[in-house]
C-alpha positions in Angstrom: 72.5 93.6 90.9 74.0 97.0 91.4 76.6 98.8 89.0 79.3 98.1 91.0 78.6 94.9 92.0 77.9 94.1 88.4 81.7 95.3 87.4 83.2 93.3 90.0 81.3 90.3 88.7 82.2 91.2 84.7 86.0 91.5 85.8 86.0 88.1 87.6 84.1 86.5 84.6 86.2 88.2 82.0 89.8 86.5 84.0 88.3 82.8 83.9 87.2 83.2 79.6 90.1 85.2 79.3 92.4 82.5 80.7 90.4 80.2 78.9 89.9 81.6 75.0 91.7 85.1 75.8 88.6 86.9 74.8 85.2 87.1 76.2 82.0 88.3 74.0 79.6 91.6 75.1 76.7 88.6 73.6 78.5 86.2 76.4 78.3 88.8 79.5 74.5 89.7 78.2 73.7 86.1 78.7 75.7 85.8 81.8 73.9 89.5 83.7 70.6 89.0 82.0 71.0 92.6 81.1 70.4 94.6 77.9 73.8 95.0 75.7 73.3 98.5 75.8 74.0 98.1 80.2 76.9 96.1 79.2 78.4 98.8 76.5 78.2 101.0 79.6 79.3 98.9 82.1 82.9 98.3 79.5 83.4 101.7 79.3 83.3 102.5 82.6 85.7 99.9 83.0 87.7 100.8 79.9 88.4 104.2 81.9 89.5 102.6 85.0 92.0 100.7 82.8 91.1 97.7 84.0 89.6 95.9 80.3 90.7 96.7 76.7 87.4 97.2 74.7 87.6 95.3 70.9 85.1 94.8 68.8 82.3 92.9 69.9 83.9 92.3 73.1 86.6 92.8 75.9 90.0 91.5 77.2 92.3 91.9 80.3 94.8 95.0 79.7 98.3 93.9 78.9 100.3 92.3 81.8 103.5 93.1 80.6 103.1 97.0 80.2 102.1 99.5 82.5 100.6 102.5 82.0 102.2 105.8 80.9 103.6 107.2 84.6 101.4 110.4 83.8 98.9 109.3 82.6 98.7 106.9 86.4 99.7 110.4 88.0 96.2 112.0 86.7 93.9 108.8 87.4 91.9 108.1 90.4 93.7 111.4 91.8 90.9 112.1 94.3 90.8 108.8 95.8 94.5 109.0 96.1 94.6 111.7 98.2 91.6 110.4 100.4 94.1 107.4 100.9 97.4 109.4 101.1 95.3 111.5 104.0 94.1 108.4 106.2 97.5 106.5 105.6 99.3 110.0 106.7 96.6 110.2 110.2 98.3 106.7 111.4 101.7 107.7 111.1 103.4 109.5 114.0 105.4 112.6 114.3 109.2 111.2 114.3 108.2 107.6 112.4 110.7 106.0 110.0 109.3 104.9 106.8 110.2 103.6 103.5 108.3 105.0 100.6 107.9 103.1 97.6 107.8 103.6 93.9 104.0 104.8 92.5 101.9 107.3 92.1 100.1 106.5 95.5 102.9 105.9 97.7 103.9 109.7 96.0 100.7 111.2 97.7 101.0 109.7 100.9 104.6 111.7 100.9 102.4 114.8 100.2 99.9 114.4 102.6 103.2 113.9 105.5 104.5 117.2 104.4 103.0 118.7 107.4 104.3 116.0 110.1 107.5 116.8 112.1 110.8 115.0 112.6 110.1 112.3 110.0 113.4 109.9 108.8 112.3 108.8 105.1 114.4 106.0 103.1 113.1 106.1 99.5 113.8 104.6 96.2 111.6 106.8 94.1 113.1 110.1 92.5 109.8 112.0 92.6 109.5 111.6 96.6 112.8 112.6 97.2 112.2 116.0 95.5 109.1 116.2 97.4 110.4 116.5 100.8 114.0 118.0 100.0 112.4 121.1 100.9 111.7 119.9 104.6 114.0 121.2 106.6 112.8 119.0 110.0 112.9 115.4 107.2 115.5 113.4 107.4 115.8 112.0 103.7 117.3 109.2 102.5 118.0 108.5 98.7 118.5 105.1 97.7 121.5 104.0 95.2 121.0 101.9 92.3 119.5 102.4 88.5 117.0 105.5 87.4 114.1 104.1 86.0 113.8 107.7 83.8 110.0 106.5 82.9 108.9 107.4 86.3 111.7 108.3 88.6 111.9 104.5 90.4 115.5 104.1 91.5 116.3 99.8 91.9 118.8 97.1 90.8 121.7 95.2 93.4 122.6 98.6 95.6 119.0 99.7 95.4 118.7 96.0 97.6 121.9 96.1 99.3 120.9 99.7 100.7 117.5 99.6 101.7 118.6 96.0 103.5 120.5 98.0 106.2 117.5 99.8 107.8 114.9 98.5 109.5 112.1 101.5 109.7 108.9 101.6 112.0 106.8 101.5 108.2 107.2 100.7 105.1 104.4 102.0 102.4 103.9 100.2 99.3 102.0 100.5 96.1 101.2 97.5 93.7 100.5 97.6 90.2 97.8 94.6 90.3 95.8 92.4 93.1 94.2 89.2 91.4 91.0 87.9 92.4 93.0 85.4 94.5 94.8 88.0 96.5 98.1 87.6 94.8 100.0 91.0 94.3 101.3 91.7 91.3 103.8 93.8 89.1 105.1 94.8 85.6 108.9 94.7 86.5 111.0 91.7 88.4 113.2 94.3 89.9 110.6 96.4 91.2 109.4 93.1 92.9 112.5 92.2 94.6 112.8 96.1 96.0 109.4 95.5 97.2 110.4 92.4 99.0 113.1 94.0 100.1 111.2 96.9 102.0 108.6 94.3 103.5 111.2 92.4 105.3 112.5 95.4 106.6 109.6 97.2 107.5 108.0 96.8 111.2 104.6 97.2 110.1 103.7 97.0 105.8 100.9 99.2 104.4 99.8 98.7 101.1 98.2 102.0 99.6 96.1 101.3 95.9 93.1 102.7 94.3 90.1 100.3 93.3 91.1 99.7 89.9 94.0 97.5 90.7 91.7 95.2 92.0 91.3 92.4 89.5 94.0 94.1 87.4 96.6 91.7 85.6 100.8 91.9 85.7 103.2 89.3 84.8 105.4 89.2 88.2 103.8 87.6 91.5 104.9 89.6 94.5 103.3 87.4 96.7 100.0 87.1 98.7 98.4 89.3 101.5 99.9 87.7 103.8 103.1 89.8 103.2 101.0 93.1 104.9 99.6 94.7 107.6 97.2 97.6 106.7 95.6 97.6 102.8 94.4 101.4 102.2 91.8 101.6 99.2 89.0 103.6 98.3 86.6 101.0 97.6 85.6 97.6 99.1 87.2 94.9 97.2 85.5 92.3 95.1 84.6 89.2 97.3 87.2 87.2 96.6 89.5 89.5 97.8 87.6 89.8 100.3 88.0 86.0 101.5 92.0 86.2 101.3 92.0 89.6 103.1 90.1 88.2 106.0 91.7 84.6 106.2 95.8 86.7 106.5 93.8 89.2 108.8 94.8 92.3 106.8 93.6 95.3 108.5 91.5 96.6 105.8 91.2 100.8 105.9 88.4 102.0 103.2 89.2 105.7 102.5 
């Protein structure tokens, strides 16, 4: 079984024990792989740095679903494969699109990588986009009203809702904080969940935009499934049974 493969395969084991005895055993996944502990160490740290386990002693557990990560700390990981998404999400957007842009470090670089289209009209409720393209003088930018998040610049509440319910935009591009292994999308924050709702049922066509290590990753608030998109833009493919719900909704899946 290859390395990646095998991480996939740990992650999906670790959710069933997990949900089961909240804890699953490096002697467990040994038994499991038929690999040496030593491949298993390595395997958890690699998956300790993607920030999809929590290493303890003797063992491993699902990060915490009701905390997300430091904003900068998401702002510096995966980086590369952000921008390899922002770049292919930015190559299907036309010159003079509308589009909402979402809260998250991804959704963040796809903004970058549009800096060089023309004519764009851009409804946002994230802070950190908006100073992004202030300085284009061909944008047309759009700040939604409601509550600063001052953690990471999100902007939401009632007349975040209210507001972005009057538009309806050619695209709407989203970020996600979690996909289970049964395709259910999933975030940190109830609010951010209804502004996300929000921009779906407003948006002509829905692009989701997330790194691989969301894949499997665990949050407390259920968006909904993959049925709620169009286009899912990620640099890796996802774990099979992912795969399953991605094909059944046909998602148009983009690998960056």
């Amino acid at each position: 079984m290859r390395q990646t493969q095998r991480h996939d395969a740990i992650i999906e084991l670790i959710i069933e024990l997990v949900r089961r005895q909240g804890y699953v055993s490096t002697e467990e996944l040994v038994g499991h792989f038929a690999v040496s502990p030593q491949t298993i160490r390595r395997d958890l740290n690699d998956l300790v740095e993607q920030n999809k386990i929590h290493r303890h002693h003797g063992g491993a557990a699902l990060p915490s679903s009701s905390v997300n990560t430091a904003y900068h700390d998401r702002k510096m990981m995966w980086s590369d494969e952000k921008a390899r998404i922002a770049l292919k999400v930015a190559s299907q957007i036309p010159d003079g699109a509308t589009l909402f842009i979402d809260i998250g470090t991804t959704p963040e670089a796809v903004a970058y990588a549009l800096l060089q289209h023309k004519d764009l009209r851009v409804v946002t409720n994230n802070l950190n986009v908006a100073t992004l393209l202030m300085g284009k003088e061909d944008c047309r930018l759009i700040l939604a009203g409601g509550e600063v998040r001052t953690r990471d610049g999100g902007i939401m509440g009632e007349a975040t809702l209210d507001f972005i319910s009057q538009f309806r935009l050619d695209f709407g591009i989203l970020g996600i904080s979690g996909i289970d292994m049964d395709g259910s999308l999933l975030e940190f924050d109830y609010h951010e969940v209804r502004t996300k709702r929000a921009i779906i049922e407003n948006s002509r066509c829905v692009m989701l935009v997330t790194d691989h290590s969301k894949f499997g990753r665990n949050a407390m608030v259920n968006l909904g499934n993959m049925d709620l998109i169009d286009y899912l833009f990620t640099d890796q493919l996802p774990p099979p049974s992912v795969m399953k719900i991605i094909e059944q909704h046909k998602v148009q899946l983009e690998l960056c």
